[in-house]
C-alpha positions as CSV (number, residue, x, y, z in Angstrom):
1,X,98.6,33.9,119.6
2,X,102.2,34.3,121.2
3,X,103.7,30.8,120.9
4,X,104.6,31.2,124.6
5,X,101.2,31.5,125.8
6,X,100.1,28.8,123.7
7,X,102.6,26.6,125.2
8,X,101.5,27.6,129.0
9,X,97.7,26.6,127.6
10,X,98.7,23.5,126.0
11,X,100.9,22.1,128.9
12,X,97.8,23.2,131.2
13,X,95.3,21.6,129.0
14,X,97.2,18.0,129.1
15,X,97.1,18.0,133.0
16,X,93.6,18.6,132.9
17,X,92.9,16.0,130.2
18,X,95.6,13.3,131.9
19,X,96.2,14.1,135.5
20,X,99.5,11.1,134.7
21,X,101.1,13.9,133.2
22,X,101.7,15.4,136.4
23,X,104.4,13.0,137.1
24,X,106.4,14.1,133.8
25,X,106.3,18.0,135.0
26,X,108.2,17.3,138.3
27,X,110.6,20.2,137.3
28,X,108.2,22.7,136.0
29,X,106.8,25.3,138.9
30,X,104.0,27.2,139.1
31,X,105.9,30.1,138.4
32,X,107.0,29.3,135.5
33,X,104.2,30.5,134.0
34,X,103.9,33.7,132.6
35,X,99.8,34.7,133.3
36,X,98.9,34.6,137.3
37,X,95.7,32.5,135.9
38,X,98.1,29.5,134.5
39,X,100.0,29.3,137.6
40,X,97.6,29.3,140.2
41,X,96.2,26.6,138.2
42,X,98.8,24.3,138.0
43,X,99.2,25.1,141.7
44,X,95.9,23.5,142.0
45,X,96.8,20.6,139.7
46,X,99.5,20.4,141.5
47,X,98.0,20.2,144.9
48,X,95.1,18.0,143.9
49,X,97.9,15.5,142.6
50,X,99.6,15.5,145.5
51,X,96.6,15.4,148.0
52,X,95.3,12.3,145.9
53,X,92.3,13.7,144.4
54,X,89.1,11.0,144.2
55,X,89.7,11.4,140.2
56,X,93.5,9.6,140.2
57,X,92.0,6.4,141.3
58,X,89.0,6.4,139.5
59,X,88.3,3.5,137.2
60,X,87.1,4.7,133.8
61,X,86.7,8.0,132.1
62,X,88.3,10.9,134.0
63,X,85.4,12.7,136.4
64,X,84.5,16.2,135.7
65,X,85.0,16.6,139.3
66,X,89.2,17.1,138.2
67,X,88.0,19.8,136.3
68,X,85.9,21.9,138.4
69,X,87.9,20.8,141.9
70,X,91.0,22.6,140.1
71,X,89.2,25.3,138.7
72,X,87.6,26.1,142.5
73,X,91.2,25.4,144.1
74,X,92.7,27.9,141.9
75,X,90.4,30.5,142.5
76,X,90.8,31.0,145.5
77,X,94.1,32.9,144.8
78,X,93.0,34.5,141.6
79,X,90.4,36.1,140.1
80,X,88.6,35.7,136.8
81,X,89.2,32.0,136.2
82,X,85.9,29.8,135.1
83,X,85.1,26.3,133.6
84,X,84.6,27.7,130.3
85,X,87.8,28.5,130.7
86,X,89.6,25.3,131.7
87,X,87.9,23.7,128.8
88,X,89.5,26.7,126.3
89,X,93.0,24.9,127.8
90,X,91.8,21.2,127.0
91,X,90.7,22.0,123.3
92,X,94.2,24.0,123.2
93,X,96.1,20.8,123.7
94,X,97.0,19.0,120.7
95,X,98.3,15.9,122.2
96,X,98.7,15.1,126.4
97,X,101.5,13.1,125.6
98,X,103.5,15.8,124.4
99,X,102.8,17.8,128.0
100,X,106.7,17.8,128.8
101,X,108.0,19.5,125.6
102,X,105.3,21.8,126.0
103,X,106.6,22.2,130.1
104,X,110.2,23.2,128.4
105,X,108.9,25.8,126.3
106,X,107.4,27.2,129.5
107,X,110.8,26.9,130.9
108,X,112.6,28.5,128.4
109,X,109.9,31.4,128.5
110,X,110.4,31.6,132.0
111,X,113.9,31.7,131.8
112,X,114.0,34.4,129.4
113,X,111.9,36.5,131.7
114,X,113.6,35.8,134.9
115,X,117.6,36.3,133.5
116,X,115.9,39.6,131.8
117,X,114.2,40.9,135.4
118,X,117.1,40.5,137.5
119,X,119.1,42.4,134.5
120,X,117.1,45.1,135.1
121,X,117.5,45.1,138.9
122,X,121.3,45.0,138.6
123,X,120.7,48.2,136.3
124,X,118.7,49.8,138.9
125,X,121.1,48.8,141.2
126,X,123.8,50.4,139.5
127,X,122.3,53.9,138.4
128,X,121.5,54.0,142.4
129,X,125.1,53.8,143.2
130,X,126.3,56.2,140.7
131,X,123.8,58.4,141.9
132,X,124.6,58.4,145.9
133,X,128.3,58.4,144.3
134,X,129.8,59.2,147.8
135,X,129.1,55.7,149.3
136,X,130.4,52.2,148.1
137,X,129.2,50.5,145.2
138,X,128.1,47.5,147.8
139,X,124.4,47.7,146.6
140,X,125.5,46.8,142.6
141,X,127.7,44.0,143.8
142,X,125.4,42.4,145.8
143,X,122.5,42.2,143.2
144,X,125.5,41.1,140.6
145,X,125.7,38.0,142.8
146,X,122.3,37.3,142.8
147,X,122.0,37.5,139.3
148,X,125.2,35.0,138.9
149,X,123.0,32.4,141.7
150,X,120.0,32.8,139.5
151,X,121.9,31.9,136.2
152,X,123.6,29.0,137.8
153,X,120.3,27.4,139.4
154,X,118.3,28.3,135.8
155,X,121.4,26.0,134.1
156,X,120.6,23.7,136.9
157,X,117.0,23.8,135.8
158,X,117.8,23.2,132.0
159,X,120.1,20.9,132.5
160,X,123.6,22.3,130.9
161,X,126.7,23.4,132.8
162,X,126.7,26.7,133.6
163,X,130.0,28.2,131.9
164,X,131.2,31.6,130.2
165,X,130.4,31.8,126.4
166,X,131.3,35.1,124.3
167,X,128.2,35.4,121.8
168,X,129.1,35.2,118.4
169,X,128.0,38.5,118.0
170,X,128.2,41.0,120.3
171,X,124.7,42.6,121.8
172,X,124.1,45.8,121.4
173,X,122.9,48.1,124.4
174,X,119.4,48.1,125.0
175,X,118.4,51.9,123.8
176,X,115.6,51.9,126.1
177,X,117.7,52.0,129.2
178,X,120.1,54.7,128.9
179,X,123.2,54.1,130.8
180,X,123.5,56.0,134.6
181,X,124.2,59.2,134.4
182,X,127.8,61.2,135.0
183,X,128.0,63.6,137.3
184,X,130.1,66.9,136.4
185,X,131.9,65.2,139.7
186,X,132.9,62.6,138.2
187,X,135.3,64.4,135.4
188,X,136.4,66.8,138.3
189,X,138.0,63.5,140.0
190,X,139.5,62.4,137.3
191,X,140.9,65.8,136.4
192,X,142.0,65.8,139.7
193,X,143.9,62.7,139.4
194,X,145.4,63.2,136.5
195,X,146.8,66.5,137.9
196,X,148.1,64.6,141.0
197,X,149.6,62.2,139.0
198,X,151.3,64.7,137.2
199,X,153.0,66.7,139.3
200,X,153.2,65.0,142.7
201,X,156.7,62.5,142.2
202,X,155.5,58.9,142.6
203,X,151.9,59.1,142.3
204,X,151.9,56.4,139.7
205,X,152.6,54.0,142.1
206,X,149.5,54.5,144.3
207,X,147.4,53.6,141.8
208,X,149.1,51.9,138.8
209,X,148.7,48.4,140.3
210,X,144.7,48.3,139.7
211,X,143.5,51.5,138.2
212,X,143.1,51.3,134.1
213,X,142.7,53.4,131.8
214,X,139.2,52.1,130.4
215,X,137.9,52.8,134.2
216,X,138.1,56.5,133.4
217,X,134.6,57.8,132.1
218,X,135.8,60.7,129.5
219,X,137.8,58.7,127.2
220,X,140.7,61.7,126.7
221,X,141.4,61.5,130.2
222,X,141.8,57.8,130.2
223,X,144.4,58.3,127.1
224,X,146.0,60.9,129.5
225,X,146.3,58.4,132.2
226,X,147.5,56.2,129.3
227,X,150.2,58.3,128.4
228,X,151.3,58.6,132.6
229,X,151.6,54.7,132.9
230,X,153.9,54.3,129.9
231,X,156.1,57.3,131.5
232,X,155.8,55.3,134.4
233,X,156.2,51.8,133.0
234,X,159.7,53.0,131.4
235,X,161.1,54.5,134.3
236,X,160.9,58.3,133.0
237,X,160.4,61.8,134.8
238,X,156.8,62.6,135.1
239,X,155.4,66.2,134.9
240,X,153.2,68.4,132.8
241,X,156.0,68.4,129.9
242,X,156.8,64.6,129.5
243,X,153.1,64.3,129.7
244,X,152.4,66.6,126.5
245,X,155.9,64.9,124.9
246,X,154.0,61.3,125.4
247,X,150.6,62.6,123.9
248,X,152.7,64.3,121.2
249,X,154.3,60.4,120.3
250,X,151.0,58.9,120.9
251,X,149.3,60.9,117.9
252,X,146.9,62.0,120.2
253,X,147.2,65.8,119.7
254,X,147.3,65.1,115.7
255,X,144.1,63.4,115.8
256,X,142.6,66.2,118.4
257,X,142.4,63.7,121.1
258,X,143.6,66.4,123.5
259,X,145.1,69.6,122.8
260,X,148.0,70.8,125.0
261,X,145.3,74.0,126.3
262,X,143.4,71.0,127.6
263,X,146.4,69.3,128.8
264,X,147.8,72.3,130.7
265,X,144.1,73.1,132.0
266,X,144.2,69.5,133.5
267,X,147.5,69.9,135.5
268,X,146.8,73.4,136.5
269,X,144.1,71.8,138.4
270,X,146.4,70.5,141.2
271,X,145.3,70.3,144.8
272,X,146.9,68.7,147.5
273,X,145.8,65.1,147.9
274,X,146.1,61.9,148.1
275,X,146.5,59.6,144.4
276,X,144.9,56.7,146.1
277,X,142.3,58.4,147.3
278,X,141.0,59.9,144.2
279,X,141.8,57.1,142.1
280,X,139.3,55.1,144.1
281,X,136.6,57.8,143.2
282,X,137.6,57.0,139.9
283,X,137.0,53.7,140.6
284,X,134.1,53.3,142.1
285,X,132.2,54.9,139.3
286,X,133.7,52.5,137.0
287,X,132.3,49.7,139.0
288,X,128.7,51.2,138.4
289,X,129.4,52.2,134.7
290,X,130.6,48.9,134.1
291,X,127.6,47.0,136.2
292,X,124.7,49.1,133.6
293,X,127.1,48.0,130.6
294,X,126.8,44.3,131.5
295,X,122.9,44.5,133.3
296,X,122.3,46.1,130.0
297,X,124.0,43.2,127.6
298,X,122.3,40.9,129.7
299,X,118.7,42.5,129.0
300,X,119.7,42.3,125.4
301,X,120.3,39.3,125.4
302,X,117.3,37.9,127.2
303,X,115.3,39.9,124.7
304,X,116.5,37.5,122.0
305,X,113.7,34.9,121.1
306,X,116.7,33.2,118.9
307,X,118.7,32.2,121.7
308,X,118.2,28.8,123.5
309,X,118.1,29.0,127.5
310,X,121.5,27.6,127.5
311,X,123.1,30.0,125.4
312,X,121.6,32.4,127.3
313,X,122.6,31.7,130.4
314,X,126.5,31.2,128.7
315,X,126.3,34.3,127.5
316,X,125.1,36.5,130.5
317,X,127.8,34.7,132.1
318,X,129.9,36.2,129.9
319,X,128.7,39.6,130.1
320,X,129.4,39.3,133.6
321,X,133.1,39.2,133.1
322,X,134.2,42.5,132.4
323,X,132.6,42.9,136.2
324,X,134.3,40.3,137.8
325,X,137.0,42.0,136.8
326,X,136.7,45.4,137.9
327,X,135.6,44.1,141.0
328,X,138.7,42.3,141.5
329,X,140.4,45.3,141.4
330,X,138.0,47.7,143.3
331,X,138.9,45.1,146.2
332,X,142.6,45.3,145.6
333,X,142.2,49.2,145.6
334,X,140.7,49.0,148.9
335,X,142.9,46.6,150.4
336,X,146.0,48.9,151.7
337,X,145.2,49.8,155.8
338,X,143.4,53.5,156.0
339,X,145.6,56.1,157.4
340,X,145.8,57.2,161.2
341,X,143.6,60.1,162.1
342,X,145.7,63.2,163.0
343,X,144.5,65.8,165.6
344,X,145.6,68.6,163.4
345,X,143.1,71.3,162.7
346,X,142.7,73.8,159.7
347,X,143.9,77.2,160.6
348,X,141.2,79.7,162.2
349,X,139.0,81.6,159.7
350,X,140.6,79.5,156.6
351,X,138.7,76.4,156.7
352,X,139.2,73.7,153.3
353,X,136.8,72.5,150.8
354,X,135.5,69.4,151.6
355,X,136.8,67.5,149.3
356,X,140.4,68.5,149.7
357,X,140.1,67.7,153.2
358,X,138.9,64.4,152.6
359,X,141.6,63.6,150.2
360,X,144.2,65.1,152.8
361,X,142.7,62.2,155.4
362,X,142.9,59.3,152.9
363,X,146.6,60.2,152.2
364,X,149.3,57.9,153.6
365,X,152.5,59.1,154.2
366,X,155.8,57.3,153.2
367,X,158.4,56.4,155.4
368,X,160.8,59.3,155.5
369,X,158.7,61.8,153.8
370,X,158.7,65.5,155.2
371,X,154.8,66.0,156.9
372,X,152.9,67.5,154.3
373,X,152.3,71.4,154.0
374,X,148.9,72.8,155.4
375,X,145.8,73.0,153.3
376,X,145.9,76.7,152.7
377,X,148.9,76.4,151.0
378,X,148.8,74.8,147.7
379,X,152.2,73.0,145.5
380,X,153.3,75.9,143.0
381,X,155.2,74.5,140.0
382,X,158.3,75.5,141.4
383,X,157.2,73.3,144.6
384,X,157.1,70.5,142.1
385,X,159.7,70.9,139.6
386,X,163.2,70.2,140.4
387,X,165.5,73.7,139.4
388,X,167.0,73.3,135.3
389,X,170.3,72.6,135.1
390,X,172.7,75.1,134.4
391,X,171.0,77.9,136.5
392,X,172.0,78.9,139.8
C-alpha cells in the first residue's frame, strides 16, 4: 500500500481507538486527507470530540457507540463508508500513541498535493494569457500570488520560516505539460522591435531601462537586441550596419546565430511605431512564458517524494523568483503616462493595419520633435540614415 495512505489509515485508526488523540491533531484538518472517505471521517471525529460525545466521559473500555456514531456522522456526506470499515483503520494502527507523527505525514502528503495543484493553476493561468495575448497578463499574476499565500500559510503549517532556497539541483520541466504555445505574433513583435530599434534614432531608450534580452522568445532575436544595448550602452550610432558590425564582434554570424540575410530581413521590416509600445508586447509574453517556466518547476518539484515539506516550500519560493522579477519590470514598463488621443484620421480609402495604428496611438512624442509622418507613408532608409560624408 502507498505509505501515504497508510499513514491517513493509521492516524484515523488511533482516533478511533483513543478519542485523547484528538487533542494531539489540533493542526491536522480534514482536508488534509487525501481520500474524501478519511476526511469526512475525521470530520466526524472531529465533531463528536468537540460536541462531547457520551464515549469521552465514559468510565471503562471505550463504547462501540464512538465507532458507529462516527461512522453514521460521516456518512452523511459520503458514500461507501461502513463499520467493517472503521475497524480496517483500527487494525491499521500500529500504536495510538504515535497518532501525531502519523498526522505529519498526512501533512506532508497534503502539502505535496496542494503546492502541486495550485502549480498547475498558475500554468493554466499562464497558457490563458498567452493565448488571449492582446489583454494583460493580470489573470497569471493574480494566481502567482495566491500560490505565494498558500506557500507561506503551508510553512506556517509546518512550522519553518518561509524563505527563498535554490535546490541543489535544478528541476527539470515537467514533460507532461508542455510550455504555452507562441504565436507566429509573437516573433512578428519582436521583429518589429528590433527593426524600430534599429533604424528609428533613440529607440533604445524607450525600452532599455526594463526590457532584457532573455524576455525575447526566439533566442536570435534576443542576441540581436543584445547586440543594440551594447551599441547603446557605449554611446554608438545605431542602424542596420553597426548592428551586423556588433553581431560580427559577438561571433554570432561565425557560429550561425544569425546570418546578415536574416539580419537585413529583420530591419527591412520597419513600420512606423512606437518602441515602447511594442516592447511591452514583448513583454507581456515574457511574463506568461516565464509564469509556465516557474508553475512548471514548481510541479516538479512537488512531484519529488525526496523532498521534505520545508524544502519544498523553499524551493517553490525560489522558483518564483525569476517572476518576481519580470513582474517588477512589466510594472515599470507600464508606468510612463499613456499618450493623448489625437483627433487625426487616416486618409479616405487608405485605411492602416491594425496594428500599426495601434502602435501609432501608444507612441509618445518628445519635446521638440517634428509631428510624425501619416501612416500611408512609411521611413525609407534614406528617411533614416543621415547623408555619407563627402557627397553633396
Amino acid at each position: 500500500m502507498n505509505p501515504l495512505m497508510s499513514a491517513e489509515q493509521a492516524v484515523l485508526g488511533a482516533a478511533l481507538l483513543d478519542p485523547e488523540q484528538l487533542t494531539h491533531l489540533e493542526w491536522l484538518a480534514a482536508d488534509h486527507f487525501y481520500r474524501p472517505v478519511h476526511q469526512a471521517l475525521f470530520g466526524a471525529l472531529r465533531k463528536l470530540r468537540n460536541d462531547g460525545h457520551p464515549a469521552l466521559s465514559a468510565d471503562g473500555p471505550l463504547p462501540l457507540s464512538w465507532v458507529t456514531d462516527a461512522v453514521g456522522e460521516a456518512g452523511q456526506h459520503v458514500r461507501g463508508l461502513t463499520a467493517a470499515y472503521a475497524h480496517t483503520l483500527i487494525q491499521a494502527c500500529p500504536r495510538t500513541e504515535h497518532a501525531p507523527v502519523y498526522g505529519r505525514m498526512v501533512l506532508e502528503g497534503s502539502i505535496h498535493r496542494t503546492v502541486a495543484q495550485h502549480a498547475i493553476r498558475l500554468h493554466q493561468a499562464a497558457r490563458a494569457d498567452a493565448v488571449q495575448g492582446e489583454v494583460e497578463v493580470e489573470g497569471a499574476l493574480r494566481t502567482a500570488d495566491v500560490l505565494t499565500g498558500v506557500l507561506t500559510d503551508l510553512a506556517r503549517r509546518w512550522g519553518t520560516d518561509p524563505r527563498p532556497v535554490p535546490p541543489t539541483a535544478g528541476p527539470s520541466a515537467a514533460t507532461d505539460i508542455p510550455p504555452p504555445a507562441q504565436s507566429g505574433q509573437v516573433a512578428e513583435d519582436e521583429r518589429f522591435l528590433l527593426a524600430v530599434l534599429a533604424e528609428q534614432p533613440g529607440a533604445m531608450g524607450e525600452v532599455v531601462a526594463w526590457l532584457r534580452p532573455g524576455d525575447f522568445a526566439d533566442a536570435t532575436h534576443g542576441q540581436l537586441y543584445r547586440c543594440l544595448g551594447a551599441l547603446h550602452h557605449r554611446g554608438e550610432p545605431i542602424d542596420r550596419i553597426t548592428l551586423l558590425w556588433e553581431a560580427q564582434r559577438r561571433g554570432l554570424l561565425a557560429d550561425g546565430t544569425v546570418s546578415s540575410e536574416q539580419l537585413a530581413s529583420v530591419c527591412e521590416g520597419m513600420v512606423p511605431g512606437s518602441a515602447d509600445w511594442f516592447g511591452q508586447r514583448v513583454m507581456r509574453s515574457s511574463v506568461t512564458r516565464t509564469a509556465a517556466a516557474s508553475a512548471r518547476a514548481i510541479r516538479t518539484l512537488a512531484q519529488d517524494e525526496v523532498l521534505g515539506p520545508g524544502r519544498l516550500i523553499n524551493h517553490a519560493l525560489h522558483a518564483l523568483g525569476p517572476l518576481d522579477e519580470v513582474r517588477a519590470r512589466w510594472a515599470t514598463a507600464n508606468s510612463s503616462p499613456a499618450p493623448k488621443p489625437t483627433a487625426s484620421t487616416p486618409p479616405a480609402g487608405e485605411p492602416p493595419p491594425a496594428r500599426v495604428k495601434a502602435a501609432r496611438a501608444r507612441s509618445t512624442p518628445r519635446p521638440g520633435a517634428s509631428p510624425p509622418a501619416p501612416a500611408s507613408r512609411l521611413p525609407t532608409l534614406s528617411a533614416t540614415r543621415p547623408p555619407s560624408r563627402g557627397h553633396p
